[in-house]
C-alpha positions as CSV (number, residue, x, y, z in Angstrom):
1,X,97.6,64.1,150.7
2,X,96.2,65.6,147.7
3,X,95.8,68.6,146.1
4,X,94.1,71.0,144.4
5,X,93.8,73.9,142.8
6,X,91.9,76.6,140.3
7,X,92.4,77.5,136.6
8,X,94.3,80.6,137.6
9,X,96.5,78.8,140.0
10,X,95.8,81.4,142.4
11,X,93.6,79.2,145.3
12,X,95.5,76.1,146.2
13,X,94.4,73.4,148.7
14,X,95.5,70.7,150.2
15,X,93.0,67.4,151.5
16,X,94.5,65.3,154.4
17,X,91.5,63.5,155.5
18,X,90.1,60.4,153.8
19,X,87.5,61.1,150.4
20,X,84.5,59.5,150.4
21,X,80.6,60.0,149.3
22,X,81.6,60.0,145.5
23,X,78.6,61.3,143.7
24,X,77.3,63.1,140.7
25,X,74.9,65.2,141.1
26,X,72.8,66.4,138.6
27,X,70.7,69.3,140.7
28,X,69.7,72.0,139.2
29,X,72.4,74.2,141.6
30,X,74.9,72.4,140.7
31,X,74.1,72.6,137.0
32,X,73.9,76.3,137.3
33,X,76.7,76.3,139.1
34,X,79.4,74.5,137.5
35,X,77.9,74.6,133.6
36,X,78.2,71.0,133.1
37,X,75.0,69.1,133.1
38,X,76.1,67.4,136.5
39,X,78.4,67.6,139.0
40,X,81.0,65.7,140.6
41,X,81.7,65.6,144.2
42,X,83.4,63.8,147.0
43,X,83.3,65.2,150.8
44,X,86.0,65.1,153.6
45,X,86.3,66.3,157.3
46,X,88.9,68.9,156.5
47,X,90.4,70.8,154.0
48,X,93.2,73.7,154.1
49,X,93.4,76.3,152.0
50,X,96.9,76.7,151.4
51,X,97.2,80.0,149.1
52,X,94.3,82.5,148.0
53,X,91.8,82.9,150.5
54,X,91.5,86.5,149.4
55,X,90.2,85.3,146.2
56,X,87.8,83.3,146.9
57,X,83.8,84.1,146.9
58,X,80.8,82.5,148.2
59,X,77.9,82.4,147.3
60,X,75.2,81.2,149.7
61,X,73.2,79.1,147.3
62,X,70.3,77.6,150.1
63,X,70.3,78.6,153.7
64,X,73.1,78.2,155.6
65,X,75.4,76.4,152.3
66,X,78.0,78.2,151.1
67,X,79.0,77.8,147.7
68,X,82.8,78.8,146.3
69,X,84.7,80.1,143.5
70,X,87.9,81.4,142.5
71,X,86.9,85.8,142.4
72,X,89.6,85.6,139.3
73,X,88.5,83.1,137.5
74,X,85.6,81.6,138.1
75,X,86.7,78.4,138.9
76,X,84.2,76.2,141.8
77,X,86.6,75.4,144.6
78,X,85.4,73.6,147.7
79,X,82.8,74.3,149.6
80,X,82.6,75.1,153.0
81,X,79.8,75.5,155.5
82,X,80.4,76.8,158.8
83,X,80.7,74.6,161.4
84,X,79.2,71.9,158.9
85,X,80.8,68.1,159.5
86,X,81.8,67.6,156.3
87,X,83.7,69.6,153.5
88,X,82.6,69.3,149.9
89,X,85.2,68.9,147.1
90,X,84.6,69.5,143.3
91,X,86.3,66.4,141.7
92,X,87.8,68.3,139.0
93,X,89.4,70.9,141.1
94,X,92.2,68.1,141.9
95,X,95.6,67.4,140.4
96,X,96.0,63.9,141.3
97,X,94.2,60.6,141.6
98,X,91.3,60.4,143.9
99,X,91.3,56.7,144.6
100,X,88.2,55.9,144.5
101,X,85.1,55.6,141.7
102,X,81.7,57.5,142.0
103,X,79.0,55.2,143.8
104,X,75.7,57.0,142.5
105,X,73.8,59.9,140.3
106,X,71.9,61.9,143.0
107,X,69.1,64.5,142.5
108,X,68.4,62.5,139.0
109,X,65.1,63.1,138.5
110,X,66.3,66.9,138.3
111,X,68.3,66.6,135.7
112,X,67.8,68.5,132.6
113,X,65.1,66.8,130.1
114,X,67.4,66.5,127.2
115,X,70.4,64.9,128.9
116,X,70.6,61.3,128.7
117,X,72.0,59.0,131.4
118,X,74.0,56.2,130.0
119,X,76.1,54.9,132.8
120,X,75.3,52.0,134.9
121,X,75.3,53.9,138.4
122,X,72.8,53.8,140.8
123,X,70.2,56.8,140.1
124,X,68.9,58.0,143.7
125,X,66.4,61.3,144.3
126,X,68.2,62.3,147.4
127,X,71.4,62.8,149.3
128,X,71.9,60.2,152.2
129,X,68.9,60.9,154.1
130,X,68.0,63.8,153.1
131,X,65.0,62.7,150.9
132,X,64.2,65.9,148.9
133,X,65.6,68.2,146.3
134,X,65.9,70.9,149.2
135,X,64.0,72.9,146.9
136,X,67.3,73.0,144.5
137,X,64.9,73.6,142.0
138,X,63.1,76.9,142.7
139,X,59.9,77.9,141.5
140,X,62.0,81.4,140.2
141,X,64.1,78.6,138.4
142,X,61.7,76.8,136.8
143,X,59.5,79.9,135.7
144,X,62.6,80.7,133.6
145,X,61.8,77.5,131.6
146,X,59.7,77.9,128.5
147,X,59.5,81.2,128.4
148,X,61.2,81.5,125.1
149,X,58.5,80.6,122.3
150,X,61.0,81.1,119.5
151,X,64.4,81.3,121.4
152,X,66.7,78.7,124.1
153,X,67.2,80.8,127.3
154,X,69.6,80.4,129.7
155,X,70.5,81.9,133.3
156,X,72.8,82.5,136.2
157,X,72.1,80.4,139.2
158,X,71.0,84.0,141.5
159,X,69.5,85.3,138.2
160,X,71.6,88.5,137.5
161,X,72.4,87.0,134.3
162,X,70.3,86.2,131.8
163,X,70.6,85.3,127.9
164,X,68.6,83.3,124.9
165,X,69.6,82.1,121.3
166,X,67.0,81.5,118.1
167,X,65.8,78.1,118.0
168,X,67.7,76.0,115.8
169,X,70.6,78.0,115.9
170,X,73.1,75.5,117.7
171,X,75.8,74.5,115.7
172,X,77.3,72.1,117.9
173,X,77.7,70.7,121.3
174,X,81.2,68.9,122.6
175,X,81.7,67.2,125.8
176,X,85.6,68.7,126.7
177,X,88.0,66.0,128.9
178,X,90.7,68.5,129.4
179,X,92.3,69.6,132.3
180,X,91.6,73.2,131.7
181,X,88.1,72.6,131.4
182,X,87.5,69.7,134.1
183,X,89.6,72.8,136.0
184,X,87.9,75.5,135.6
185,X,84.4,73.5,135.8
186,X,85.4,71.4,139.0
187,X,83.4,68.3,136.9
188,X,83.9,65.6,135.0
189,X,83.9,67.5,131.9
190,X,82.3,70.2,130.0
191,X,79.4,70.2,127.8
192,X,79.4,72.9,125.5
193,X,76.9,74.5,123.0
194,X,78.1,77.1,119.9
195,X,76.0,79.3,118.5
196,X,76.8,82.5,115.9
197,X,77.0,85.5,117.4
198,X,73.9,87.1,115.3
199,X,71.8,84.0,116.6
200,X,73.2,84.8,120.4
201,X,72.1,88.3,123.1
202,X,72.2,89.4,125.9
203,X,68.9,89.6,128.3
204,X,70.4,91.3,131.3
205,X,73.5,91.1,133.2
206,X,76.0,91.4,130.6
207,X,78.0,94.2,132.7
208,X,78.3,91.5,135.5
209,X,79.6,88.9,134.1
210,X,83.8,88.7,134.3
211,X,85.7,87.3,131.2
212,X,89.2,85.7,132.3
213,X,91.4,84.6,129.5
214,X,94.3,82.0,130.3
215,X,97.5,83.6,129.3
216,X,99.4,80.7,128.3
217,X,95.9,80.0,126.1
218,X,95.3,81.1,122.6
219,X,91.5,81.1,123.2
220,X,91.0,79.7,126.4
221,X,89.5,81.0,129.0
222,X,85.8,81.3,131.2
223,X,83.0,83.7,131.6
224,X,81.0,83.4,134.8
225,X,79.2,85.7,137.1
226,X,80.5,87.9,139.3
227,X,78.0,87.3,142.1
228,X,77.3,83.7,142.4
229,X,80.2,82.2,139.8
230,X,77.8,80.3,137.4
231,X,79.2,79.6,134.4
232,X,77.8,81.9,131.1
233,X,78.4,82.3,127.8
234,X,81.8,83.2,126.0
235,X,83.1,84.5,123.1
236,X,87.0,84.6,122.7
237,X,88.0,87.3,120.3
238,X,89.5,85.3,117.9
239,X,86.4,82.6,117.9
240,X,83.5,82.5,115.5
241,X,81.4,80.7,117.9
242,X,79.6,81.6,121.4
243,X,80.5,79.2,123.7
244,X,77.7,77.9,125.9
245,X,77.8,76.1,128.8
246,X,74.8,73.5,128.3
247,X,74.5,73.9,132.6
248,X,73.3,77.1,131.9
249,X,70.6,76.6,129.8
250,X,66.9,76.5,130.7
251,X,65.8,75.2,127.6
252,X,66.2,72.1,125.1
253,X,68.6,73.4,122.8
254,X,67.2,71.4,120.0
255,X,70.9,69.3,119.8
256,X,72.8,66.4,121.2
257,X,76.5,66.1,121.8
258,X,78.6,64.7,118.7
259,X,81.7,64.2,120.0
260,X,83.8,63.6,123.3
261,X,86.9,65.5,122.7
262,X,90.9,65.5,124.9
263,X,89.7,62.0,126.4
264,X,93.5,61.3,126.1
265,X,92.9,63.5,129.4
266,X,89.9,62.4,130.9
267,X,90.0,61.9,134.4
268,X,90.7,58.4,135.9
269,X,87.9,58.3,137.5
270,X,85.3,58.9,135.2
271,X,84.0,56.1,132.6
272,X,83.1,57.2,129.0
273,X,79.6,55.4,128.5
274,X,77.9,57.1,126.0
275,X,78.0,56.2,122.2
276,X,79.4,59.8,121.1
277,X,82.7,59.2,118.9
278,X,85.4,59.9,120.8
279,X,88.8,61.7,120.0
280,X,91.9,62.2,121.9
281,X,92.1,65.8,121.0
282,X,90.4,68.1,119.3
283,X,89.3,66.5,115.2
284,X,90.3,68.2,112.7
């Protein structure tokens, strides 16, 4: 039995039924989706909701596949397709060990441009025997890209929300281990990039995106959209930085990640393998 929950605590779940089909996918959905470069997901036969099906939202993301989050705080929770055989679960959406290690790196060739795979897992185009991208990269999606001669822009997976920072403006980018972030993301980790607020707007959408703060949190929190749950940007009000999440991001934002931060809480099930320096919290 394991279990599961979001940020919030206000959706739990409970998985009876064996895991399997450990992948990472690195679609552009799921990028969108989750606002981590890839995603991390395992499928079972059945899971139960055990507490806050009210809050939950779905977003149906291709025909017929139904795509979940947390209404309060934007968390990806499983998804569910009706009357589909299988159930998918969001890796870091659970609170104990999964048991098993991922197999593969699916959709790869659709992974951003500027992310580099390091790991020594298999790198596959597909998903089982489905042998295409099942058009996870739209042509809407990819006319976002490059439309920014001196600006990086970035979007919501449905395109509600829409945003762009001056070239050359990002300051930084950390890959986050935590719990609240592999939480709140349902991957592996988070990949973040800070910009200055005068470097930083707004193209549409600002008025649907929800901000949740953790309460327990000095800054902590997520910003995603109200319609499909994507992650967007965030700026706490005591931060000096716009928080991107690099899944959002249609464009190269001109910088590579310097550090791997709180991998004294990386998940067990996910291996470290690039040459960033690592630190078991956050540096000084």
């Amino acid at each position: 039995m394991l279990d599961g929950s979001c940020l919030c605590g206000g959706v739990t779940y409970k998985i009876s039924e064996p895991l399997e089909n450990f992948t990472h996918c690195h679609c552009s959905m799921c990028r969108k989706i989750h606002g981590s470069l890839f995603g991390s997901y395992l499928r079972t036969r059945h899971v139960e909701i055990t507490q806050g099906k009210d809050l939950m939202v779905s977003y149906e993301s291709s025909p017929g596949f139904e795509r979940c989050f947390c209404g309060q705080c934007g968390s990806v929770l499983p998804e569910q397709v009706e009357g589909a055989e299988y159930n998918f679960i969001p890796a870091g959406g659970l609170d104990s060990d999964v048991g098993i290690q991922p197999e593969k790196r699916i959709f790869a060739s659709s992974k951003a441009d500027w992310h580099q795979i390091t790991d020594d897992l298999p790198q596959v185009d597909s998903y089982d025997d489905v042998a295409e991208d099942q058009g996870l990269v739209t042509i809407e999606q990819a006319d976002r890209s490059n439309q920014h001669k001196d600006h990086v822009g970035g979007s919501c997976l449905c395109g509600d929300v829409a945003f762009r920072f001056a070239k050359g403006s990002a300051k930084l980018m950390m890959q986050c281990h935590c719990t609240r972030c592999r939480k709140v993301k349902g991957a592996a980790h988070a990949s973040n990039v800070f910009v200055p607020p005068d470097d930083f707007e707004w193209l549409k959408g600002e008025d649907q995106v929800v901000m949740y703060d953790l309460p327990e949190a000095e800054r902590f929190g997520n910003s995603f959209c109200k319609r499909c749950g994507s992650s967007v940007p965030r700026q706490a009000s005591n931060a000096p930085m716009v928080n991107i999440p690099a899944g959002a991001l249609d464009d190269d934002p001109g910088i590579q990640p310097k550090a791997n931060i709180y991998v004294g809480s990386k998940a067990n099930w996910f291996e470290i393998s690039d040459q960033v320096p690592q630190h078991e919290e956050m540096p000084s």
